[in-house]
C-alpha positions as CSV (number, residue, x, y, z in Angstrom):
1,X,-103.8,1.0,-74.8
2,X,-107.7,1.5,-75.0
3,X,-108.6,-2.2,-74.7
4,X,-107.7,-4.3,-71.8
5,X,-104.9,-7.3,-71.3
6,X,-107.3,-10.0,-71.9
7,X,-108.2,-8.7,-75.4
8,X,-104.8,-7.9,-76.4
9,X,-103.8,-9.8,-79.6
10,X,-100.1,-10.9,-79.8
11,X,-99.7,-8.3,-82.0
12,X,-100.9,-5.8,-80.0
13,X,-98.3,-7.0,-77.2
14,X,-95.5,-7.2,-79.4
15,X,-96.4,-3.5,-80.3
16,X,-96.6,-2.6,-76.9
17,X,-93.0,-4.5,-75.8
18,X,-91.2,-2.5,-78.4
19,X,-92.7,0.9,-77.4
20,X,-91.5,-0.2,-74.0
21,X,-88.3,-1.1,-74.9
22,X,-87.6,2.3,-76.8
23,X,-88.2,4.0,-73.5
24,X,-86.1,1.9,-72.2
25,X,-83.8,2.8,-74.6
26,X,-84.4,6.2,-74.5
27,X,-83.8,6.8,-70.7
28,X,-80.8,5.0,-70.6
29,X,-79.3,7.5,-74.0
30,X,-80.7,10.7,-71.9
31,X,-78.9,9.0,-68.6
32,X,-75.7,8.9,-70.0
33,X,-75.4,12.9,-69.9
34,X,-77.5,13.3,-66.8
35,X,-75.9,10.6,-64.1
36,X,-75.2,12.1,-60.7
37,X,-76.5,15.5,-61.5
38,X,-79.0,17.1,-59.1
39,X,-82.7,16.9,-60.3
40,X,-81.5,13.7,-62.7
41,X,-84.7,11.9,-62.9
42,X,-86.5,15.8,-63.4
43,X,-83.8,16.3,-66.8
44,X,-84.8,12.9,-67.8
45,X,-88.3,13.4,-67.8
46,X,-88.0,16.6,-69.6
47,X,-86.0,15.4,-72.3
48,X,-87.8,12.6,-72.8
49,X,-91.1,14.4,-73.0
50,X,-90.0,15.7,-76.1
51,X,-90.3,12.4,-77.8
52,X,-94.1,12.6,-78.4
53,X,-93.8,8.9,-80.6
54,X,-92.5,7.3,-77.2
55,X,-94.1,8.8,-74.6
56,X,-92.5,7.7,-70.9
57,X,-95.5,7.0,-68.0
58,X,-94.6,9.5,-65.2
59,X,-96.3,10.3,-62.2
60,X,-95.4,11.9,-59.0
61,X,-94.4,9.7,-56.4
62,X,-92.9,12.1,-54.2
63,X,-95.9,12.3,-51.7
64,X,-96.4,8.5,-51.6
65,X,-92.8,8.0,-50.5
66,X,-92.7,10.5,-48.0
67,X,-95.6,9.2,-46.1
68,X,-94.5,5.5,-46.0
69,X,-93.3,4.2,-42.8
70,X,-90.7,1.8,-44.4
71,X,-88.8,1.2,-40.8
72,X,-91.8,1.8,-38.3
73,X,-93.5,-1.7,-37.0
74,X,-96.1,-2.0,-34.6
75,X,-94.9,-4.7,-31.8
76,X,-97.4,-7.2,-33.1
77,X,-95.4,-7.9,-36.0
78,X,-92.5,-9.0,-34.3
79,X,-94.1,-12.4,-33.9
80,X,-95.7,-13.0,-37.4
81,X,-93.4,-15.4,-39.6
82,X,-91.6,-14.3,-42.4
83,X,-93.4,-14.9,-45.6
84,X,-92.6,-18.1,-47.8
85,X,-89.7,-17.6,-50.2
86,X,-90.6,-17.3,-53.8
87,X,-91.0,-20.0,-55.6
88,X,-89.3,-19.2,-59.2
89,X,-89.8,-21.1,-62.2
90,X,-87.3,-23.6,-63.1
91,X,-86.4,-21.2,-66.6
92,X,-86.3,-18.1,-64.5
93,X,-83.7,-20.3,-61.8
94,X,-82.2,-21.6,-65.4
95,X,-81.4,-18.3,-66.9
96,X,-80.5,-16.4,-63.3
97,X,-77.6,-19.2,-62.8
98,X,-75.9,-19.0,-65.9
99,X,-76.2,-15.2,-65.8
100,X,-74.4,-15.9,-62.5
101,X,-71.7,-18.2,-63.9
102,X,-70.5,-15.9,-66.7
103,X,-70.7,-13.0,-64.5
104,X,-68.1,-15.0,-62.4
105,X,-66.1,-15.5,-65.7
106,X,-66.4,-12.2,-66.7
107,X,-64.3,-11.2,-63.4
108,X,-62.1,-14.0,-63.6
109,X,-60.6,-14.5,-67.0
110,X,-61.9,-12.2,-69.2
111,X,-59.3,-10.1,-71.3
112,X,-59.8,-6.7,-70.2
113,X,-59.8,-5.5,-73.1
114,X,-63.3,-7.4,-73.5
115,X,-64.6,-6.4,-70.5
116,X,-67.5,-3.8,-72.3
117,X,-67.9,-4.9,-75.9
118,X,-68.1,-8.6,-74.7
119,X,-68.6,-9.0,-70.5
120,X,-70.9,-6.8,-69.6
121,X,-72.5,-6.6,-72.5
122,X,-73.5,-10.4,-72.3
123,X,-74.4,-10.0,-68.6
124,X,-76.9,-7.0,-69.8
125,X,-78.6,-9.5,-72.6
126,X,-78.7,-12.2,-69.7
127,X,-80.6,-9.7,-67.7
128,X,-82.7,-8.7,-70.0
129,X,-83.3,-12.2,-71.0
130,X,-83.7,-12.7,-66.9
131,X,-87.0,-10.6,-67.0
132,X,-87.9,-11.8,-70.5
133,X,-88.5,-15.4,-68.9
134,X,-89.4,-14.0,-65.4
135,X,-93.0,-12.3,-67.1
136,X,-93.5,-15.1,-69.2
137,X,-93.3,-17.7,-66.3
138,X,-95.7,-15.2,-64.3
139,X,-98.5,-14.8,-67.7
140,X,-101.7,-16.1,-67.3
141,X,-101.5,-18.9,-69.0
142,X,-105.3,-18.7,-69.7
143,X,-106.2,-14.8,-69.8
144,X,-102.8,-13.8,-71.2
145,X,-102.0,-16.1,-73.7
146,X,-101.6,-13.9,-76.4
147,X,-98.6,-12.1,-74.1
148,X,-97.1,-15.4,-73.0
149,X,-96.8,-15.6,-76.9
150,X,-95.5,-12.6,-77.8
151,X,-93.4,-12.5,-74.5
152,X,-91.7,-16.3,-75.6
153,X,-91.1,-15.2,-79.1
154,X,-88.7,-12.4,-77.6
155,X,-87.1,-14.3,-75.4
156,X,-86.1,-16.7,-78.3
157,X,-85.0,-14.0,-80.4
158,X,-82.5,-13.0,-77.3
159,X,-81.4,-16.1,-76.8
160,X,-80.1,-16.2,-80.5
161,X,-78.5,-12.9,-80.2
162,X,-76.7,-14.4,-76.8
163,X,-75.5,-17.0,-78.7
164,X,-74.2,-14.7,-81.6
165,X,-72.4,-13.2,-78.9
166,X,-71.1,-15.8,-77.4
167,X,-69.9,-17.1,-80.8
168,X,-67.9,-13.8,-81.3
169,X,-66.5,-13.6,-78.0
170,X,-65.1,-16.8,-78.3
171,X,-63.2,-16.0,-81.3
172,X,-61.5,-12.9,-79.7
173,X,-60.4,-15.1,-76.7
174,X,-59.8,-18.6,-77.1
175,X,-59.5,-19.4,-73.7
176,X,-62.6,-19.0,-73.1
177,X,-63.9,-21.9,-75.4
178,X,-64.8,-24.6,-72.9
179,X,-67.0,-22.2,-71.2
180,X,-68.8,-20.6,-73.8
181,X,-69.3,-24.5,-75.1
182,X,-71.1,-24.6,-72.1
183,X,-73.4,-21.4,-72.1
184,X,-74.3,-22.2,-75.6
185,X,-75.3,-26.2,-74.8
186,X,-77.5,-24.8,-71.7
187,X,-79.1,-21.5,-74.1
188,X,-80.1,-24.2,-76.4
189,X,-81.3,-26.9,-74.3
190,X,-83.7,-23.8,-72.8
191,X,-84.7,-22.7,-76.2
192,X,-86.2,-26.1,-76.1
193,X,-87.7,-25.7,-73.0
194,X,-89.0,-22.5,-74.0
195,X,-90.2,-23.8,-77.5
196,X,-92.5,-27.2,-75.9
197,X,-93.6,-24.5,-73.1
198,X,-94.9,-22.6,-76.2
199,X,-96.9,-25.7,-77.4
200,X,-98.2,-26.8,-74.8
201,X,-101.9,-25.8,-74.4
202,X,-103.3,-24.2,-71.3
């Protein structure tokens, strides 16, 4: 986009997640046919350069990667301390557990006749939800505010359809009541969390 991420309106962002998303979209469709075969990520490209409305960013990284010394140290760095873990927010931590717990579910109890239509395909919405909440905890609060915005209003919207899933999984297998009782009380309580995060001014 011709103007820069400060001067992006929420409009402009939403426009700009949904172009992302259709590549998204798009490479995993072209990967389906393509997995495993040599030059995978060169077929990719190449199909996907034919959608002119969703253009994918490419470059050639080749070089770059060659040239890194990812296992070469110079004796000096032996004594340097590791860096400080991460601190995550508490809605990233939030989401990334109960991703965790369902994936545990998933492997445990889960009919396996469910396993795609309803097991994985929650643990993909959790992940996409995962990085959904992870940018939105990392926005600007200040210079991106329009994108924290935009950014919250999706992750709402994929909460819902988690819950619409979880709603219709549950009805395939009742077992699996209690623990989708669960899921659902924690997805709301953070669409609340999400929603006063929302409010609150920067």
């Amino acid at each position: 986009m011709s103007i820069n991420r400060q001067n992006r309106s929420e409009f402009d962002w939403e426009r700009e997640i949904r172009r992302d998303e259709r590549r998204i979209s798009s490479y995993y469709r072209e990967l389906m046919y393509c997995l495993d075969l040599p030059g995978e990520e060169e077929m990719i490209n190449e199909q996907l350069s034919d959608h002119r409305a969703y253009p994918v960013p490419v470059g050639n990284w080749g070089d770059v990667l060659k040239n890194r010394r990812f296992f070469d140290r110079d004796d000096d760095d032996d004594d340097d301390p590791p860096p400080p873990p991460r601190q995550y927010s508490p809605l990233v931590t939030q989401v990334d557990r109960l991703a965790a717990e369902w994936c545990a579910v998933s492997a445990a109890i889960l009919d396996e006749r469910l396993f795609i239509s309803g097991g994985l395909a929650i643990a993909c919405a959790y992940a996409k939800l995962l990085g959904r909440i992870s940018d939105f905890a990392d926005a600007d609060p200040v210079r991106e505010k329009t994108l924290k915005i935009s950014l919250a209003k999706r992750a709402l919207a994929d909460i819902n359809d988690l819950a619409g899933a979880f709603q219709e999984i549950v009805g395939w297998q009742e077992s699996l009541r209690d623990i989708v009782a669960r899921q659902l009380n924690e997805l709301s309580l953070l669409r609340e969390q999400l929603t006063d995060r929302l409010a609150q001014k920067p």
